[in-house]
BAMARRO-81417 format. One line per 10 residues: number of its first residue (from 1); their letters; for each residue x, y, z of N, C-alpha, C. Coordinates in Angstrom, 1 decimal, decimal comma. Example, Ala and Ser with C-alpha at 12.3 -4.5 7.8 and 13.67 -1.06 7.14 Angstrom:
2
1> as> 13,2 -5,7 7,8 12,3 -4,5 7,8 13,2 -3,3 7,8; 12,8 -2,2 7,1 13,7 -1,1 7,1 12,9 0,0 7,9;
END
This chain:
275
1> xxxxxxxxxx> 29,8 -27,8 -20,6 29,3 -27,2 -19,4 29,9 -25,8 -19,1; 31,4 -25,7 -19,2 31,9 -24,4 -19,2 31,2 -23,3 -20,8; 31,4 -23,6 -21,5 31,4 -23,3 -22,2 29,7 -22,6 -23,1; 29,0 -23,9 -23,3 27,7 -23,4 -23,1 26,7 -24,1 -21,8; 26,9 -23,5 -20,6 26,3 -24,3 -19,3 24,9 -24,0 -19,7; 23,8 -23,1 -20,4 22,5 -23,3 -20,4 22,0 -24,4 -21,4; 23,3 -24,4 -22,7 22,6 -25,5 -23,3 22,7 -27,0 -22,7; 24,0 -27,0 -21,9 24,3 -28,3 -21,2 23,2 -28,5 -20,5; 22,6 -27,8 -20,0 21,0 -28,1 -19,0 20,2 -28,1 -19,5; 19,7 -27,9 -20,6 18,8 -28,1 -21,6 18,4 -29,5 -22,0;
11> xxxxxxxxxx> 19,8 -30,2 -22,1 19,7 -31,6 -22,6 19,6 -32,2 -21,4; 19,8 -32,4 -20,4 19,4 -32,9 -19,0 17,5 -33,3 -19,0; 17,2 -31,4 -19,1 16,1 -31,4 -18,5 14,8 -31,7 -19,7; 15,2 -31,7 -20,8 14,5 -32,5 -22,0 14,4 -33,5 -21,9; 15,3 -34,4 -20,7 14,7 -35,9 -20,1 14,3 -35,8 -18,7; 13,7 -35,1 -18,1 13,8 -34,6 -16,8 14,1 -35,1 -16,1; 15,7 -34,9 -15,9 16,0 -35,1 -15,0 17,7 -33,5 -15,0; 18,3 -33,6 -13,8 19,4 -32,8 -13,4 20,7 -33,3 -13,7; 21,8 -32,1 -14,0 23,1 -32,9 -13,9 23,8 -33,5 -12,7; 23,2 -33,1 -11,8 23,1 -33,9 -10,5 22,5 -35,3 -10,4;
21> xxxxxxxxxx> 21,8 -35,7 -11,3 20,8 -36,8 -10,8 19,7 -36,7 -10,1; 19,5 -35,8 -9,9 18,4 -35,7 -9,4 17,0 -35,1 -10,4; 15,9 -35,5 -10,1 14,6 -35,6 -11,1 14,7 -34,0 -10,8; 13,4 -33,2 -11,4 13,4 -32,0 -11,8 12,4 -31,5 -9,9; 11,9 -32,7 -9,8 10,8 -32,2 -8,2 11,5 -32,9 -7,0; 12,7 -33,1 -7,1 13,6 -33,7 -6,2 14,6 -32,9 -4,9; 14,6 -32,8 -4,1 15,2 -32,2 -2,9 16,6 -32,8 -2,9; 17,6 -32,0 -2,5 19,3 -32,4 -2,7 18,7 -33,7 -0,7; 19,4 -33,7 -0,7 19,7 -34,7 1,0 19,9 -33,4 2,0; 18,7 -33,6 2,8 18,3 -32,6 3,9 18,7 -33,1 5,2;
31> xxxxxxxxxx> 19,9 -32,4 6,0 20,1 -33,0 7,4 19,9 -31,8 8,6; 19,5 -31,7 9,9 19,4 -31,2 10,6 19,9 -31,0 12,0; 20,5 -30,6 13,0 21,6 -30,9 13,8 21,4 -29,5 14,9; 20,4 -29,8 15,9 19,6 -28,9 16,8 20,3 -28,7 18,3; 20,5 -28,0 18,8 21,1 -27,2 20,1 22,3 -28,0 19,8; 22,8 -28,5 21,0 24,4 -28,6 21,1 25,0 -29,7 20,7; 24,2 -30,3 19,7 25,2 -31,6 19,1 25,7 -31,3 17,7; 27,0 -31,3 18,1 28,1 -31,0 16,4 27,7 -29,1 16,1; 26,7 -28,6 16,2 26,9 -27,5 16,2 26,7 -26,6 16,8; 27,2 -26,7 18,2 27,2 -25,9 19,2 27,5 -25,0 19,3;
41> xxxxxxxxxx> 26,5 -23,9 20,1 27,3 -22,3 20,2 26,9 -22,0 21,4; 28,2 -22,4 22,3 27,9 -22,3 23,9 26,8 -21,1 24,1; 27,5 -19,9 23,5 26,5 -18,3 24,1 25,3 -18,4 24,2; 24,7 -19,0 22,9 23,6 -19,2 22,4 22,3 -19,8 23,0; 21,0 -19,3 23,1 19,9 -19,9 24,1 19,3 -20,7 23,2; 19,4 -21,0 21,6 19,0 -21,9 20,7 19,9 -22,1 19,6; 20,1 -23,1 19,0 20,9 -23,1 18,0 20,8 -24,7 17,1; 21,0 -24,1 15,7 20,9 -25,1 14,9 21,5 -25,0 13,6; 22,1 -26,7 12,8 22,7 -26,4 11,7 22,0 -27,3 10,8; 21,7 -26,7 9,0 20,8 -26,9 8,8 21,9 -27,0 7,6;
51> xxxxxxxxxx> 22,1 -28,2 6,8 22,5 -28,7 5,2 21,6 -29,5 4,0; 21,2 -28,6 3,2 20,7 -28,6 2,2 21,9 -29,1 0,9; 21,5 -30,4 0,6 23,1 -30,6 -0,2 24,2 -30,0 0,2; 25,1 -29,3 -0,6 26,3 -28,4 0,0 25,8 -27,4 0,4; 25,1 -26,7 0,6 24,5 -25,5 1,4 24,4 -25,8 2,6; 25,0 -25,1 3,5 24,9 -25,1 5,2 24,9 -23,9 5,8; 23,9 -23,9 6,5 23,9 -22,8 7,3 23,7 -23,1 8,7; 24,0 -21,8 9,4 23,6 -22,4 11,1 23,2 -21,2 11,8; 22,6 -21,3 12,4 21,2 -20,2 13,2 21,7 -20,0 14,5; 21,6 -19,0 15,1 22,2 -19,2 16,8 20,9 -18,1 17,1;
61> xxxxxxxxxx> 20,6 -18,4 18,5 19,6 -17,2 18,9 19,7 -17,1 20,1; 20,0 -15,5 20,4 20,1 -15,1 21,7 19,5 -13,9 22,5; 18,9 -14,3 23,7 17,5 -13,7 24,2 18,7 -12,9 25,1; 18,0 -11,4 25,4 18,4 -10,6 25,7 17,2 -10,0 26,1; 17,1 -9,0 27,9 16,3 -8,3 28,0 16,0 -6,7 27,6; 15,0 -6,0 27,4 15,2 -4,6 26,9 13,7 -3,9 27,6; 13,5 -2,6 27,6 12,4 -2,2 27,6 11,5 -2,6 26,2; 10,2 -2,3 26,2 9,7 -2,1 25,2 9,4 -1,4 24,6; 9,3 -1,2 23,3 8,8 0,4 22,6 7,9 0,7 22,9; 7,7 3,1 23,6 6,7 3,0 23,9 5,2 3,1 23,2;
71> xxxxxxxxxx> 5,4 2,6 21,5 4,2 2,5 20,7 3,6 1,0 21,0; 4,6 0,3 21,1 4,3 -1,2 21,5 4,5 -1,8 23,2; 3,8 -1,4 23,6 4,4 -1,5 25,4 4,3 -3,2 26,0; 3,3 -3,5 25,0 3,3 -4,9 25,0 3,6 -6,4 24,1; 4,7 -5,5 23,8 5,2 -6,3 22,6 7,2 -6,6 22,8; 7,4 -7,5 22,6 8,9 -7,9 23,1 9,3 -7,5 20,7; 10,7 -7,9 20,7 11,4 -8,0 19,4 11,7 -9,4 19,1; 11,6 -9,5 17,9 12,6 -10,6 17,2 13,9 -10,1 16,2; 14,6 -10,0 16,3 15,7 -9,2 14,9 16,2 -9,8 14,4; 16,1 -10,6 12,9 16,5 -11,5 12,9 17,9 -11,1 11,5;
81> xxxxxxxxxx> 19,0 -11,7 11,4 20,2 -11,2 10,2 20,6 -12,1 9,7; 20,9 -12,0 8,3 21,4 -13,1 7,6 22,9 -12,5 7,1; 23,8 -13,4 7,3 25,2 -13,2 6,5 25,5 -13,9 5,5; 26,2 -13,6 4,7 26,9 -14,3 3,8 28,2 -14,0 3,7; 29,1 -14,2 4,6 30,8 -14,3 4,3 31,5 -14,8 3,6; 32,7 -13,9 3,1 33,3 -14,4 1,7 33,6 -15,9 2,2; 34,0 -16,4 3,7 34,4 -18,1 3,1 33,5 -18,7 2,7; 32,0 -18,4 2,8 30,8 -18,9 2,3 30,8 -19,6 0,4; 31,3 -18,2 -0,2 31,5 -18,8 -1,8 32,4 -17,5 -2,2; 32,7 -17,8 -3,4 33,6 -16,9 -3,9 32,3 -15,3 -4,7;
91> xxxxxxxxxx> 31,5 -15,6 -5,2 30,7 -14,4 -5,3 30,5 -13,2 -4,4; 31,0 -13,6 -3,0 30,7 -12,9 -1,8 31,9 -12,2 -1,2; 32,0 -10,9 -0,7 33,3 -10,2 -0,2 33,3 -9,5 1,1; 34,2 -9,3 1,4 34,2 -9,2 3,1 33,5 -7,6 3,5; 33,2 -7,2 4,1 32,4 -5,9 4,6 31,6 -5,8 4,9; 30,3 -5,0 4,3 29,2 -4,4 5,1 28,5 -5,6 4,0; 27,4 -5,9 5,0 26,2 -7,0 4,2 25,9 -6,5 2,7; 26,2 -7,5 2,1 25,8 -6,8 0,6 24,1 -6,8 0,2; 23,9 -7,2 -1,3 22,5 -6,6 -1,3 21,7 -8,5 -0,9; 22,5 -9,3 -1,4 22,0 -10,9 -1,1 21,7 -10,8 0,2;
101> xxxxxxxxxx> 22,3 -10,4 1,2 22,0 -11,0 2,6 21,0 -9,9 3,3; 20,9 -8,5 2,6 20,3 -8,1 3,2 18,7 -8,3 2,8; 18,2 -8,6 1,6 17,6 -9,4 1,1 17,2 -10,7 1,7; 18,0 -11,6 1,6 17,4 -12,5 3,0 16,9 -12,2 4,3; 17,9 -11,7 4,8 17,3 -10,9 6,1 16,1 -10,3 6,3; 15,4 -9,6 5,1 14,3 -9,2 4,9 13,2 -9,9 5,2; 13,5 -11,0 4,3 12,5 -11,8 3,8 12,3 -13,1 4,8; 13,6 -13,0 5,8 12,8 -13,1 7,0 11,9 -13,0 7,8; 12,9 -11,7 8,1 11,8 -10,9 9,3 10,5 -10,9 8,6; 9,8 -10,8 7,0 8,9 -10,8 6,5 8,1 -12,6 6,8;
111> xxxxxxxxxx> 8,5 -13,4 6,9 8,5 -14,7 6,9 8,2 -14,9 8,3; 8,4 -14,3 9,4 8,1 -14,1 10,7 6,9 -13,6 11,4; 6,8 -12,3 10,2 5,5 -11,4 10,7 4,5 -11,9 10,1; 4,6 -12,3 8,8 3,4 -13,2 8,1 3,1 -14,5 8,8; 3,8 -15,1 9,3 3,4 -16,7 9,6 3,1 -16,3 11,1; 3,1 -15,6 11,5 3,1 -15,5 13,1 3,4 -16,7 14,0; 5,0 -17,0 13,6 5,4 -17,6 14,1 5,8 -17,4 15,6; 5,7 -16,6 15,7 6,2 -16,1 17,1 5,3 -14,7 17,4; 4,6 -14,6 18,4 3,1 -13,5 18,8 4,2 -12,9 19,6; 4,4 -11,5 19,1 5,5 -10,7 20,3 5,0 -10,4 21,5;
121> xxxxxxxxxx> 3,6 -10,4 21,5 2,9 -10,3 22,8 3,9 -11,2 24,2; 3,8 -12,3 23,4 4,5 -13,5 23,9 5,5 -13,4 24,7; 6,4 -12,5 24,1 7,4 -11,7 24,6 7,6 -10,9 25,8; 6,8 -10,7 25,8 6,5 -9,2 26,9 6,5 -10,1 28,4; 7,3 -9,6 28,9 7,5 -10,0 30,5 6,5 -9,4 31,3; 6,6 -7,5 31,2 5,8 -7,1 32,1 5,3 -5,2 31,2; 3,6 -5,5 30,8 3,9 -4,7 29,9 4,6 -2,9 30,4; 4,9 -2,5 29,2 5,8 -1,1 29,4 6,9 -1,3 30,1; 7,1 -2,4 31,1 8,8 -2,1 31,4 9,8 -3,1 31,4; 9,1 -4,3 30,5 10,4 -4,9 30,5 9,9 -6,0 29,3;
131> xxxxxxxxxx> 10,7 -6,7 28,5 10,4 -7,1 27,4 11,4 -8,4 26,9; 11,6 -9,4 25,8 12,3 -10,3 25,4 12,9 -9,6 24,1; 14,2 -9,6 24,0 14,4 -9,3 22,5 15,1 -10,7 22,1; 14,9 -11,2 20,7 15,1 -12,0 20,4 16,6 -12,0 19,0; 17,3 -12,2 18,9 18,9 -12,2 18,3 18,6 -13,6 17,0; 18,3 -13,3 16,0 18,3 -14,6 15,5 19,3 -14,5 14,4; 20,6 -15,0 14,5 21,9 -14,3 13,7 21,8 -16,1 12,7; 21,8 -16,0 11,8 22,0 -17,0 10,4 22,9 -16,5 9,4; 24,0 -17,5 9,6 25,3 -17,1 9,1 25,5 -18,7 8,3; 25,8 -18,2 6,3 26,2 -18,9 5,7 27,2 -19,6 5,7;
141> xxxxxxxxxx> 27,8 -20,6 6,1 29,1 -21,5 6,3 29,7 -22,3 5,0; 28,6 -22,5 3,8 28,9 -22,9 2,9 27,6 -22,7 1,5; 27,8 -22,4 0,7 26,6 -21,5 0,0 26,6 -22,5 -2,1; 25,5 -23,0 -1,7 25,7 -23,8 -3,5 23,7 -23,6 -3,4; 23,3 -22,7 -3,1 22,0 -22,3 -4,1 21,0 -22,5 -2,8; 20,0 -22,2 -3,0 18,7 -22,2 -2,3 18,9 -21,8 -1,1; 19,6 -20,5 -0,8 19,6 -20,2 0,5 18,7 -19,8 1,5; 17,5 -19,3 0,9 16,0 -19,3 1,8 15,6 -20,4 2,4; 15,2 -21,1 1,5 15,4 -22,2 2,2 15,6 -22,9 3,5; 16,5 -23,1 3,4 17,9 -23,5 4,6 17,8 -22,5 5,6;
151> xxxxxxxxxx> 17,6 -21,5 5,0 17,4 -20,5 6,2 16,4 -20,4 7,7; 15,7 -20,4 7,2 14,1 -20,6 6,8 14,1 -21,8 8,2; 14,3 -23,0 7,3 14,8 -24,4 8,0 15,3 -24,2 9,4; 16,7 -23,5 9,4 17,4 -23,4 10,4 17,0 -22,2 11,6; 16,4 -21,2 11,3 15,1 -20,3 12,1 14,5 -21,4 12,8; 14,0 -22,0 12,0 12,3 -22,9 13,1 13,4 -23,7 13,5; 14,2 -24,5 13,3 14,9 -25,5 14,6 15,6 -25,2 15,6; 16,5 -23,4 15,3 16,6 -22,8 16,7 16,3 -22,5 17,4; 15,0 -21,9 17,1 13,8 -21,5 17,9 13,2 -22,3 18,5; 13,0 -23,7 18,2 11,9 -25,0 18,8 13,2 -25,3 19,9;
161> xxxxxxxxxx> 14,5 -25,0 19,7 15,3 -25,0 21,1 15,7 -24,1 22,3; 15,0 -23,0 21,5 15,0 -22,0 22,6 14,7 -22,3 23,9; 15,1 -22,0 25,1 14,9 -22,6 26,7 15,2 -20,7 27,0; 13,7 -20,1 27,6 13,7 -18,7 28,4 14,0 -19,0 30,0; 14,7 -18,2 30,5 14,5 -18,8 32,0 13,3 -17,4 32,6; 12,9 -18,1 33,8 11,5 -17,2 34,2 12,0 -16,1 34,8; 11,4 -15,0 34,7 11,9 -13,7 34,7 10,7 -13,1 35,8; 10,9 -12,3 36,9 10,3 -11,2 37,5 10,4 -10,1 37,8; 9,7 -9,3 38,1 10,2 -7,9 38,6 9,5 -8,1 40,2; 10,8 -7,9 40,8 10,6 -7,2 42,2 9,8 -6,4 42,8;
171> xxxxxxxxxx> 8,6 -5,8 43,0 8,0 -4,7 43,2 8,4 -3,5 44,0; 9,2 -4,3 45,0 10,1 -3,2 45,9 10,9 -2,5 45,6; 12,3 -3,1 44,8 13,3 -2,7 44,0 12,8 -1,7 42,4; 12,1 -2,5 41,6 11,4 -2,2 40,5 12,6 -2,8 39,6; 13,5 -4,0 40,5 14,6 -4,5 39,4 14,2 -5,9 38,5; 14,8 -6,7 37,8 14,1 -7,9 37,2 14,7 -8,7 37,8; 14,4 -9,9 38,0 15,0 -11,2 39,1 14,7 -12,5 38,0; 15,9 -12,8 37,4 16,4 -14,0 36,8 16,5 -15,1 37,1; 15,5 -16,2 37,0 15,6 -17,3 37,5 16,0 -18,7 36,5; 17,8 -18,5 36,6 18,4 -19,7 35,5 17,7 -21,1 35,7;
181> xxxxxxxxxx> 17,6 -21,5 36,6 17,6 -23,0 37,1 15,8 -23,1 36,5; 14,8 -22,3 36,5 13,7 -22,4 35,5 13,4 -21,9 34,4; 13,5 -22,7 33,4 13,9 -22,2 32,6 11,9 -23,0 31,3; 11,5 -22,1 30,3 10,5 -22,5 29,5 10,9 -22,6 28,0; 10,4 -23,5 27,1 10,8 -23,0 26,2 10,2 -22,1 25,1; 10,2 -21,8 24,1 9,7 -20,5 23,4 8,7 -20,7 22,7; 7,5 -20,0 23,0 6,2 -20,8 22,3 6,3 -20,5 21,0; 6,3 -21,1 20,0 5,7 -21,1 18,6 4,4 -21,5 18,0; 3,6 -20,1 17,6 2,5 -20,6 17,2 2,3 -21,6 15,7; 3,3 -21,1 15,0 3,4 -21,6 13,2 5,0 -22,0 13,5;
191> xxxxxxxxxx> 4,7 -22,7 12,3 6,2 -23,1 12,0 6,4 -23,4 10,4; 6,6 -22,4 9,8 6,4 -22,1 8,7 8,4 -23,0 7,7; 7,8 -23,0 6,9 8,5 -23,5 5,8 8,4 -23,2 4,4; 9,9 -23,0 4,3 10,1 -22,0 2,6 10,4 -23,2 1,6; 9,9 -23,6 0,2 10,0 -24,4 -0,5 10,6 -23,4 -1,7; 11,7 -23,8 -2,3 12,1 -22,6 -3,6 12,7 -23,3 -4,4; 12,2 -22,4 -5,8 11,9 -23,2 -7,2 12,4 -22,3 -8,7; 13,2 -22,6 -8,9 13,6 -21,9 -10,5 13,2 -22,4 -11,5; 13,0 -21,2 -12,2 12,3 -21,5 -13,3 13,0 -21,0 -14,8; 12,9 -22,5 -15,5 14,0 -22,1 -16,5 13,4 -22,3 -17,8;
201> xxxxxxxxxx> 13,7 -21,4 -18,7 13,4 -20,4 -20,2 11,7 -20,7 -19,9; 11,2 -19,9 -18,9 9,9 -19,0 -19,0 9,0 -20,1 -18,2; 9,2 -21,2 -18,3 8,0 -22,0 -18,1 8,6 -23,6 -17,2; 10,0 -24,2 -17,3 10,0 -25,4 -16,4 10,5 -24,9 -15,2; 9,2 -26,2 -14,2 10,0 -25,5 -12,8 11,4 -26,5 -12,4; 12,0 -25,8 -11,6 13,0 -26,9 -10,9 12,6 -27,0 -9,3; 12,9 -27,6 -8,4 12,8 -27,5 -7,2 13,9 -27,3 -6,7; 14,4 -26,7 -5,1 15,4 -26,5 -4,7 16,4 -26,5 -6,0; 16,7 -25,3 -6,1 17,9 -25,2 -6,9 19,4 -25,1 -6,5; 20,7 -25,3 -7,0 22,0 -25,3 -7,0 22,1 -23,7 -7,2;
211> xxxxxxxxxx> 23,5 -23,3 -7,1 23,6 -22,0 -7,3 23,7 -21,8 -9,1; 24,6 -23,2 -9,5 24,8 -22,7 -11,1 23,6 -22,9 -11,8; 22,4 -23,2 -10,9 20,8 -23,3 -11,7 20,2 -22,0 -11,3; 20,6 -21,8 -10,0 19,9 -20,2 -10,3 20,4 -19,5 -10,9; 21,7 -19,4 -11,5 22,4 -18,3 -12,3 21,4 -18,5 -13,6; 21,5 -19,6 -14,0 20,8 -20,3 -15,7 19,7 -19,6 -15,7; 19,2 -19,7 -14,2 17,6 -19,7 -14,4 17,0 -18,1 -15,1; 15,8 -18,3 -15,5 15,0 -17,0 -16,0 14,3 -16,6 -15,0; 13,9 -17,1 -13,5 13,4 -16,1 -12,3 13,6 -17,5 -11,1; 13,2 -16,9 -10,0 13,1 -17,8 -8,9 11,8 -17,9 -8,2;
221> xxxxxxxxxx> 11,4 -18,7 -7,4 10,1 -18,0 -6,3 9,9 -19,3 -5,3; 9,9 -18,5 -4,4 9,5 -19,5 -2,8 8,3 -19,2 -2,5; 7,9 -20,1 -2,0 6,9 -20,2 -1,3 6,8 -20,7 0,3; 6,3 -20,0 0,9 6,0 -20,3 2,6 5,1 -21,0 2,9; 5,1 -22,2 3,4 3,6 -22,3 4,0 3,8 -22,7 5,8; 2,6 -23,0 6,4 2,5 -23,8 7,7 2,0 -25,1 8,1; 2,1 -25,5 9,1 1,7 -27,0 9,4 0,3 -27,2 9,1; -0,8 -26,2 9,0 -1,9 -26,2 8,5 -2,3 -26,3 6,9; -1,0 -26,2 6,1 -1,2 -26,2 5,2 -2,0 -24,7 4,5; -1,4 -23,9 5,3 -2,0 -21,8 4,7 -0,7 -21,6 3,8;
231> xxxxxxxxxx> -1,1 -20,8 3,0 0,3 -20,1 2,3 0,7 -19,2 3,1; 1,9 -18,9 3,8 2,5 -17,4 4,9 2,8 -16,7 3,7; 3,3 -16,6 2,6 3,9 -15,8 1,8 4,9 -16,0 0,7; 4,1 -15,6 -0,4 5,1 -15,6 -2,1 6,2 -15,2 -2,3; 7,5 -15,3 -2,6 8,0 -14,1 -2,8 8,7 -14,6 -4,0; 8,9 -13,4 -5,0 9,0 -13,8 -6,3 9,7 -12,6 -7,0; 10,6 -12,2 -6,5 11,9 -11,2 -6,8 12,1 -10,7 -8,6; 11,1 -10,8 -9,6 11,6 -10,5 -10,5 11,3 -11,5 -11,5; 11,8 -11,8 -12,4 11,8 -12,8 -13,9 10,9 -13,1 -14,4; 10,6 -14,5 -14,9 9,7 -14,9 -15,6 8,5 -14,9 -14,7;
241> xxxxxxxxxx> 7,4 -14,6 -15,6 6,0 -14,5 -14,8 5,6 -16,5 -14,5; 4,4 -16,1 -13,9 4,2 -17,6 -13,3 2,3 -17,7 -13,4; 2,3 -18,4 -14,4 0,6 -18,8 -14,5 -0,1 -19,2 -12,9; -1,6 -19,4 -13,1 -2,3 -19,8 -11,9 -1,8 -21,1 -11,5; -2,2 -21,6 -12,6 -2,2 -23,5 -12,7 -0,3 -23,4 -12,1; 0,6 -23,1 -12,5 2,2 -23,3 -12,3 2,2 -23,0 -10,9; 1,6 -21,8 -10,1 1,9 -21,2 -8,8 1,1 -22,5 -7,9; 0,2 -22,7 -8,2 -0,8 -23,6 -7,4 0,1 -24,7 -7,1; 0,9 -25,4 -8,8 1,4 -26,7 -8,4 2,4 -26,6 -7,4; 3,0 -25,3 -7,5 4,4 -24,8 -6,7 3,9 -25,2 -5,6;
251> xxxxxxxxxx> 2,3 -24,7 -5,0 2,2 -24,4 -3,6 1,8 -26,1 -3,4; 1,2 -26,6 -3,8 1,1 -28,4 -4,0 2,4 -29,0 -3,4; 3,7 -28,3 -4,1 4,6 -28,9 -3,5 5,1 -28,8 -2,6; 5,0 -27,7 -1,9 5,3 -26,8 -0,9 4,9 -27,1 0,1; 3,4 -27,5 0,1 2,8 -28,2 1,5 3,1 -29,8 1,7; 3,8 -30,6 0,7 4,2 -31,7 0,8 5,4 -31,7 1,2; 6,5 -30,3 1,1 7,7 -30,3 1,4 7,5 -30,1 2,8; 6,7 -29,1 3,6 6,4 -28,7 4,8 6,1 -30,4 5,6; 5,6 -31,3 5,2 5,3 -32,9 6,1 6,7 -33,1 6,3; 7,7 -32,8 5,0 9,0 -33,8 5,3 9,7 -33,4 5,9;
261> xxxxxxxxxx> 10,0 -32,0 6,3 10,7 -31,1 6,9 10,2 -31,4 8,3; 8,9 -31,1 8,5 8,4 -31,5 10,0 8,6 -32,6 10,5; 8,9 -33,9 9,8 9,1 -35,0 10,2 10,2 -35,5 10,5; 11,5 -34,7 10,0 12,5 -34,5 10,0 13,3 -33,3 11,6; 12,8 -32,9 11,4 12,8 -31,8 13,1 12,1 -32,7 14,2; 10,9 -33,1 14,0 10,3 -34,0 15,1 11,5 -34,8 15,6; 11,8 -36,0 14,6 12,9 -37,2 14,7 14,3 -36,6 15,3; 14,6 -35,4 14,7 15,6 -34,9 15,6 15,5 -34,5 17,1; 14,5 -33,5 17,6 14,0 -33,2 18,4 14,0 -34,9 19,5; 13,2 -35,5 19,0 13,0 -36,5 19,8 14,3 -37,1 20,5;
271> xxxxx> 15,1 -37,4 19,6 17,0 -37,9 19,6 17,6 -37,4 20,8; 17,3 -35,6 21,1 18,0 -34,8 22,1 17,2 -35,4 22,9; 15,9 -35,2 23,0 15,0 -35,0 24,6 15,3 -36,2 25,3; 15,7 -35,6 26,4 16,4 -36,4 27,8 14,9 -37,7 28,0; 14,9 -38,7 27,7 14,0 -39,5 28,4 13,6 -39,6 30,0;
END
């Protein structure tokens, strides 16, 4: 394995199966852990911790008021950042976001505007003078491969905890008037889900990959979809190319991975809600 780690995977997957044990279309153990139980972030108006095998990440999101832009007068923000801190893995070093997280971060906020998970309209308190901005900070706590994913994951269960409290403007004052004690939670139109898949020497897929399978691998590609079962968006960074018939099965899996993930958030969801 040290020595020659691609051919050690070679013999694995010529019986398909992983050095993990796990089959080649198999998902590591998915847990999820929504607003304030075990991963709580007092500040935070949603929050959630999302472990994909040893991969853990956790989402905090925090609403803040702003004007709005005056190109968009009726549009609030979402800004969403991904970190990766050196305790996360040893690949990673302390400073300014390197090219991994800014990269994620991207493909976010791209994963946001394509799935219209959130209509900024929605946002807008009052148009031209007052607006929602939304803080969606996703920070790696522990990093062994598929980090879109997880990401991805941990986005939609912060957000399905988001609680706004109702906001007005005074007409007399022209100040905003904060009302904690009513409080709504944050509509979501989509709720999209990233499925991601390496692909190793040109042509086998893997699913959810490890970090030492994405190194092996010859390219990566996730796929987005929604509860409707639409594709939100490809993303496929480079490597090996990917036939019709191969992308299709990808997205085959994708919308199967999207039931178990939602059924998994529901069950949680349900656990918190105060009877």
């Amino acid at each position: 394995r040290t020595v020659e780690p691609l051919e050690y995977y070679r013999r694995f997957l010529k019986e398909n199966c992983r050095p993990d044990g796990r089959e080649l279309g198999e998902f590591r153990t998915t847990t999820v852990n929504i607003g304030k139980c075990l991963c709580s972030i007092t500040t935070a108006d949603g929050s959630a911790l999302v472990k994909l095998g040893n991969t853990t990440v956790i989402c905090g999101v925090k609403a803040e008021l702003a004007a709005p832009a005056a190109d968009s007068a009726n549009k609030g923000y979402i800004v969403p950042n991904v970190e990766l801190p050196s305790l996360c893995a040893e690949r990673f070093r302390s400073g300014p976001p390197g090219e991994e997280a800014q990269a994620a971060s991207q493909f976010i906020a791209d994963v946001i505007e394509n799935s219209q998970m959130i209509v900024k309209e929605d946002l807008c308190i009052a148009s031209g003078k007052l607006a929602w901005v939304l803080y969606c900070d996703i920070i790696c706590l522990d990093y062994d491969g598929n980090l879109l994913d997880a990401s991805v994951f941990a986005l939609l269960a912060a957000l399905k905890n988001v609680q706004l409290p109702s906001v007005m403007i005074n007409e007399e004052t022209g100040l905003s008037e904060v009302n904690l004690k009513q409080k709504n939670p944050l509509v979501l139109r989509k709720h999209p889900v990233a499925t991601s898949f390496a692909i190793f020497d040109d042509t086998l897929l893997i699913v959810d990959p490890t970090a030492e399978e994405e190194d092996l691998a010859t390219g990566t590609v996730t796929i987005v979809t929604d509860g409707e079962g639409r594709l939100c968006s490809v993303h496929k960074p480079g490597g090996s190319p990917l036939t019709g018939a191969k992308l299709q099965d990808c997205i085959t899996r994708a919308i199967t991975r999207h039931k178990e993930v939602k059924k998994l958030i529901d069950k949680v969801i349900k656990s918190i809600t105060p009877k």
